[in-house]
N, C-alpha and C positions, 0 to 999 in steps of 0.2 A: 441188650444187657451188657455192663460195663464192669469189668473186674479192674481191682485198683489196690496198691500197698501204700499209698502215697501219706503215711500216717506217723506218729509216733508209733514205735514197734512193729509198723508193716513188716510185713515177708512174703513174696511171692512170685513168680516167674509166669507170665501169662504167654501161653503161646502160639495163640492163634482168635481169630474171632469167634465170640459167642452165636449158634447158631441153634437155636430151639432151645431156648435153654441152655444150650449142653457147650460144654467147654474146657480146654484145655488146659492145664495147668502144671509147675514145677517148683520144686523146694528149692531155695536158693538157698549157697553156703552163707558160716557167717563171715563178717568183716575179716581177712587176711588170715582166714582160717578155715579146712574142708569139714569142718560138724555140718550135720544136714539134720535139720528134721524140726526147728520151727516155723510155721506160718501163721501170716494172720493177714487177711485182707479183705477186700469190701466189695460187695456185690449193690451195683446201682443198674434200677431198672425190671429186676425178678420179675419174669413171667410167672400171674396165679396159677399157672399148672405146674410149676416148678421149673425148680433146677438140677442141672446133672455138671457136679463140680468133680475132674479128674486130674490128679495128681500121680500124674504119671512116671515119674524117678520115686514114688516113695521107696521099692524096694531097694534104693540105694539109699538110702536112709544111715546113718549113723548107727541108729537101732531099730534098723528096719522092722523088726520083732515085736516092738512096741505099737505099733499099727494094730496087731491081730487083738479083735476083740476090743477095741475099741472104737469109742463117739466121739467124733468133731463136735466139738461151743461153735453156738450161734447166738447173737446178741442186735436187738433193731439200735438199741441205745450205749449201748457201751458200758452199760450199769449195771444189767437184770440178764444173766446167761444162762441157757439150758442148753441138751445136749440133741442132737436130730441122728438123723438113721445114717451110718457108714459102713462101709466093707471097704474090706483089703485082700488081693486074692493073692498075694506075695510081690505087685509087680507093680499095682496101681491102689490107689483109695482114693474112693467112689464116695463123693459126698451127694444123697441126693435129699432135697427138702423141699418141700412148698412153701414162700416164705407167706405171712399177713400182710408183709409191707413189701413194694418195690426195694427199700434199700435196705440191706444187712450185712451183718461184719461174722464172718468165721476164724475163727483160733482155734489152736492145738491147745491150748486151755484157757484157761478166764483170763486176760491181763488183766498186772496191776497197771489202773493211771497214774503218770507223775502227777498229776494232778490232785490224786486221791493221797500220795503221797506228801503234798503240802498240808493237807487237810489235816492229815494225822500228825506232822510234826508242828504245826498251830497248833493242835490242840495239846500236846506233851510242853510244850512252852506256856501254855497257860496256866499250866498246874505246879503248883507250889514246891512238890518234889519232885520235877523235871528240873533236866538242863539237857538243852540241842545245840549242837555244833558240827560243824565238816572236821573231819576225822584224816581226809582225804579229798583228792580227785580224779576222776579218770582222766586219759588222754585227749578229750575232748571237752576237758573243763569241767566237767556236771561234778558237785559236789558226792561224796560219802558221808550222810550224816551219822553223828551217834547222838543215841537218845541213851543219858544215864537219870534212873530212876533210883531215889537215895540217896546215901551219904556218901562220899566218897572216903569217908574214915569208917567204914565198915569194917567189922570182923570178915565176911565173905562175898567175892569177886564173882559175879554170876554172868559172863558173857555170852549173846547168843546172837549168829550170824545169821544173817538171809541171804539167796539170791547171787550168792557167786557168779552162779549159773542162770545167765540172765532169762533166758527161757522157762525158768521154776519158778515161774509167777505163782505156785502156791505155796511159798516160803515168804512171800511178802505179807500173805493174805495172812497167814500164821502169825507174823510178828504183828499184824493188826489187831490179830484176838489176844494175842500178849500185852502189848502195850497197852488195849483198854481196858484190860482188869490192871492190870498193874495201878493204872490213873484213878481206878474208881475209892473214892475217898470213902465209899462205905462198906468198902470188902476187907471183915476182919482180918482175913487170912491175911491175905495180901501185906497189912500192916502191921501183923505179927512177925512176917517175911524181913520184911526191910529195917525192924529194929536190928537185924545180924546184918542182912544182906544189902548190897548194892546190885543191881542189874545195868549191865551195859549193852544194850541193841544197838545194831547197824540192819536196819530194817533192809536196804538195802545196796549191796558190795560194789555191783559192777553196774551203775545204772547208765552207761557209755553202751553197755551190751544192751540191753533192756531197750534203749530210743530207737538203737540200731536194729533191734529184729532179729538178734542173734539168738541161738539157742543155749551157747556154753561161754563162748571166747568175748573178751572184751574189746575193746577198739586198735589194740595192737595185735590181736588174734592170739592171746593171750588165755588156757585155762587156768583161772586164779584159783584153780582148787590143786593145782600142781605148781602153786608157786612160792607154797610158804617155807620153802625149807634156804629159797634165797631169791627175795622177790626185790625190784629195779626200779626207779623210775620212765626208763624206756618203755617196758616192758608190761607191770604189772603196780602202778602205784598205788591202786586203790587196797591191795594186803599190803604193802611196805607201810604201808599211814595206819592200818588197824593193829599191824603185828606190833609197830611202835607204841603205841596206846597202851596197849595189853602187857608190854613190857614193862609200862609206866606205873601199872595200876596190881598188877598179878592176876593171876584169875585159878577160880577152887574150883569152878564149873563151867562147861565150853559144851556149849551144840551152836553145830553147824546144821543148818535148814536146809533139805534139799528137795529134788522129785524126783521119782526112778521111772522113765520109760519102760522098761519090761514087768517090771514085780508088782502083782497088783495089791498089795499089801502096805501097811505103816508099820514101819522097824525101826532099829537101830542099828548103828556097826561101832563096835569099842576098840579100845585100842590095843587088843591082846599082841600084836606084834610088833609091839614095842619092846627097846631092847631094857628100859627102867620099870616096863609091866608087871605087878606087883599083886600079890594076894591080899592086899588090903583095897587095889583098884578094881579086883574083880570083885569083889566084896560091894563095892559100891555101884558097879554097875549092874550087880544083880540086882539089889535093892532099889536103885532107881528105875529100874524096867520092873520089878513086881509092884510096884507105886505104880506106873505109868500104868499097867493091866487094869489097877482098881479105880484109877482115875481118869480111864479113856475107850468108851467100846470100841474103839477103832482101831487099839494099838495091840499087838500079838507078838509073840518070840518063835514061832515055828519057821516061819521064811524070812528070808533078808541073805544079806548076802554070806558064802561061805568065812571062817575067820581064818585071818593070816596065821602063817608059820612063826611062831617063836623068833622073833628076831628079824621078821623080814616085811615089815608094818613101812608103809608108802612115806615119809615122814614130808614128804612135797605138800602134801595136802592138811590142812586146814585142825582137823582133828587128831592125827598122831603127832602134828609137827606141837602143837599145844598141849597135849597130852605128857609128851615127854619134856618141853622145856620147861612144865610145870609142875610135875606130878600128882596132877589134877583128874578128878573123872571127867573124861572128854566125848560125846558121841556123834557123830555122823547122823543127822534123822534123816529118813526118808519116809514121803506120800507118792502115793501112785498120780501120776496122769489117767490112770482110764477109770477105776473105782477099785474102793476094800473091798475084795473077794469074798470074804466074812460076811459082810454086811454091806451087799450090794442094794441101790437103790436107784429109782429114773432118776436124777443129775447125775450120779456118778458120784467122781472126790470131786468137790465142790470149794468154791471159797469160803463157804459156810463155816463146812466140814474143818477145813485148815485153821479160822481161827477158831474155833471148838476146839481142836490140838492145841491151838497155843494158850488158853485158857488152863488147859487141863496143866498144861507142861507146867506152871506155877505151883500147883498144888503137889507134885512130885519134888520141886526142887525144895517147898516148905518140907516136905517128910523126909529129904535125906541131909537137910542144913547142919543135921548139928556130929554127922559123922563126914562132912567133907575134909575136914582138919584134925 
């Protein structure tokens, strides 16, 4: 038995030989940065009685916590993923599986393919009311594209980010289920939508992080979600190239896509601490999360994170720093890595499930269009 990261997105530390199966293993940080807690790598040769896969530093994990109660993705093809049996006893996670095939691939959740990712920007280019272009690029060259869906002489600026955080491969999956309703020429809504609105997607932000096997940092060890309040070319060009955009264009409407390691729930986080925070923006995000309720079994208001202090809102990140340069309703989403607690199911949160959110999330930003201004 042969373990391997040798891959686009690989992550792994092998340390030692495979011996009955059973084998040792380590999370490795990301690129010029100590976040710990992506992997993804390949088992070539699974003995049919199984395998015993240990990762043995997870409890030094970044969010070590996010372990408990959760199932390692397994995939023969890299297309079709379910979830196999795991434990964590705070110290090690213990993947054990019998696989069907000698060769299979484990992740901490589903990747997206770049590949899967040309597919979709071919197909946003073939449609009548797209336009794709690089927006940006990381340090390692790889393009940032934006997919703008509409007019650009719109009444309202609808921007939504994926994948900062290159390891939140279910923020990519999201703007998949976005972008194909968006494209579908026979969804009334949708075309009731885009007489007001323009949408602007950056499927996704740091795809330097994403090739590399990172979980947050991009190829200068870089978290781009702490970096909007003054981002660099050194540093973080892939927000210096989106912020610019969005300075270009205005925007009424901002989510930021993400995944929560610990919370096993889909939320939001607003921008109450902000110091331009306004009872017309609470107003609006109330309305757009009771929308989200009726438009989403997956989405709830009881857990997510606590809210800031009056005045003391992060503005480095993504959603307060947009929030207040624009006095716009701005939200933070989050999906779990392990499953909705609500409505738990054998895959878990799924890339189904994610673009099912992003499908839904249209239908939300139709019900709050005509009170964003």
């Amino acid at each position: 038995m042969i373990v391997d990261d040798d891959f686009e997105g690989g992550s792994i530390v092998v340390l030692g030989r495979a011996r009955r199966g059973e084998i040792e293993l380590a999370l490795r940080p990301d690129t010029a940065a100590p976040f710990l807690q992506w992997f993804h790598f390949r088992v070539r040769g699974a003995p049919r009685s199984g395998c015993s896969l240990r990762v043995v530093n997870a409890g030094e994990a970044t969010f070590a916590e996010g372990f408990r109660d959760y199932r390692a993705f397994a995939s023969y093809d890299l297309a079709r993923w379910f979830r196999v049996p795991t434990r964590f006893d705070g110290e090690t996670l213990a993947i054990r599986h019998a696989p069907a095939r000698p060769d299979v691939y484990y992740a901490y959740f589903a990747p997206y393919p770049a590949a899967r990712r040309e597919r979709l920007l071919r197909a946003a280019r073939r449609s009548p009311r797209a336009r794709v272009g690089p927006v940006a690029a990381g340090l390692q060259g790889r393009e940032v594209n934006l997919v703008v869906v509409g007019d650009d002489d719109a009444e309202l600026k609808i921007w939504v980010v994926a994948r900062q955080h290159s390891g939140e491969a279910m923020a990519e999956w999201l703007a998949e289920g976005l972008l194909g309703r968006l494209l579908d020429p026979g969804d009334a809504l949708v075309a009731a939508l885009l007489e007001r609105a323009a949408f602007y997607v950056v499927p996704n932000l740091n795809p330097d992080g994403a090739a590399l096997g990172n979980q947050r940092a991009n190829a200068a060890g870089t978290d781009l979600n702490r970096a909007w309040a003054d981002p660099s070319e050194g540093e973080s060009p892939e927000v210096l190239g989106v912020r610019g955009a969005m300075l270009a264009t205005g925007v009424d409407l901002f989510l930021d896509v993400h995944g929560d390691e610990r919370i096993p729930y889909v939320f939001v986080a607003g921008c109450e601490g902000n110091p331009g925070y306004t009872d017309r923006l609470a107003a609006l995000e109330d309305r757009f999360s009771e929308s989200l309720l009726q438009r989403s079994p997956d989405f709830q208001r009881e857990h997510g994170y606590a809210p800031d202090p009056p005045g003391e809102g992060d503005r480095r990140t993504a959603a307060n720093f947009v929030g207040e340069a624009f006095d716009c309703l701005s939200f933070t989403l989050e999906m779990p890595f392990k499953d909705n607690a609500d409505r738990p199911s054998r895959a878990g949160w799924s890339p189904q499930r994610s673009m099912d959110l992003g499908r839904a999330l249209i239908e939300s930003a139709y019900d709050v269009a005509d009170a964003l201004r």
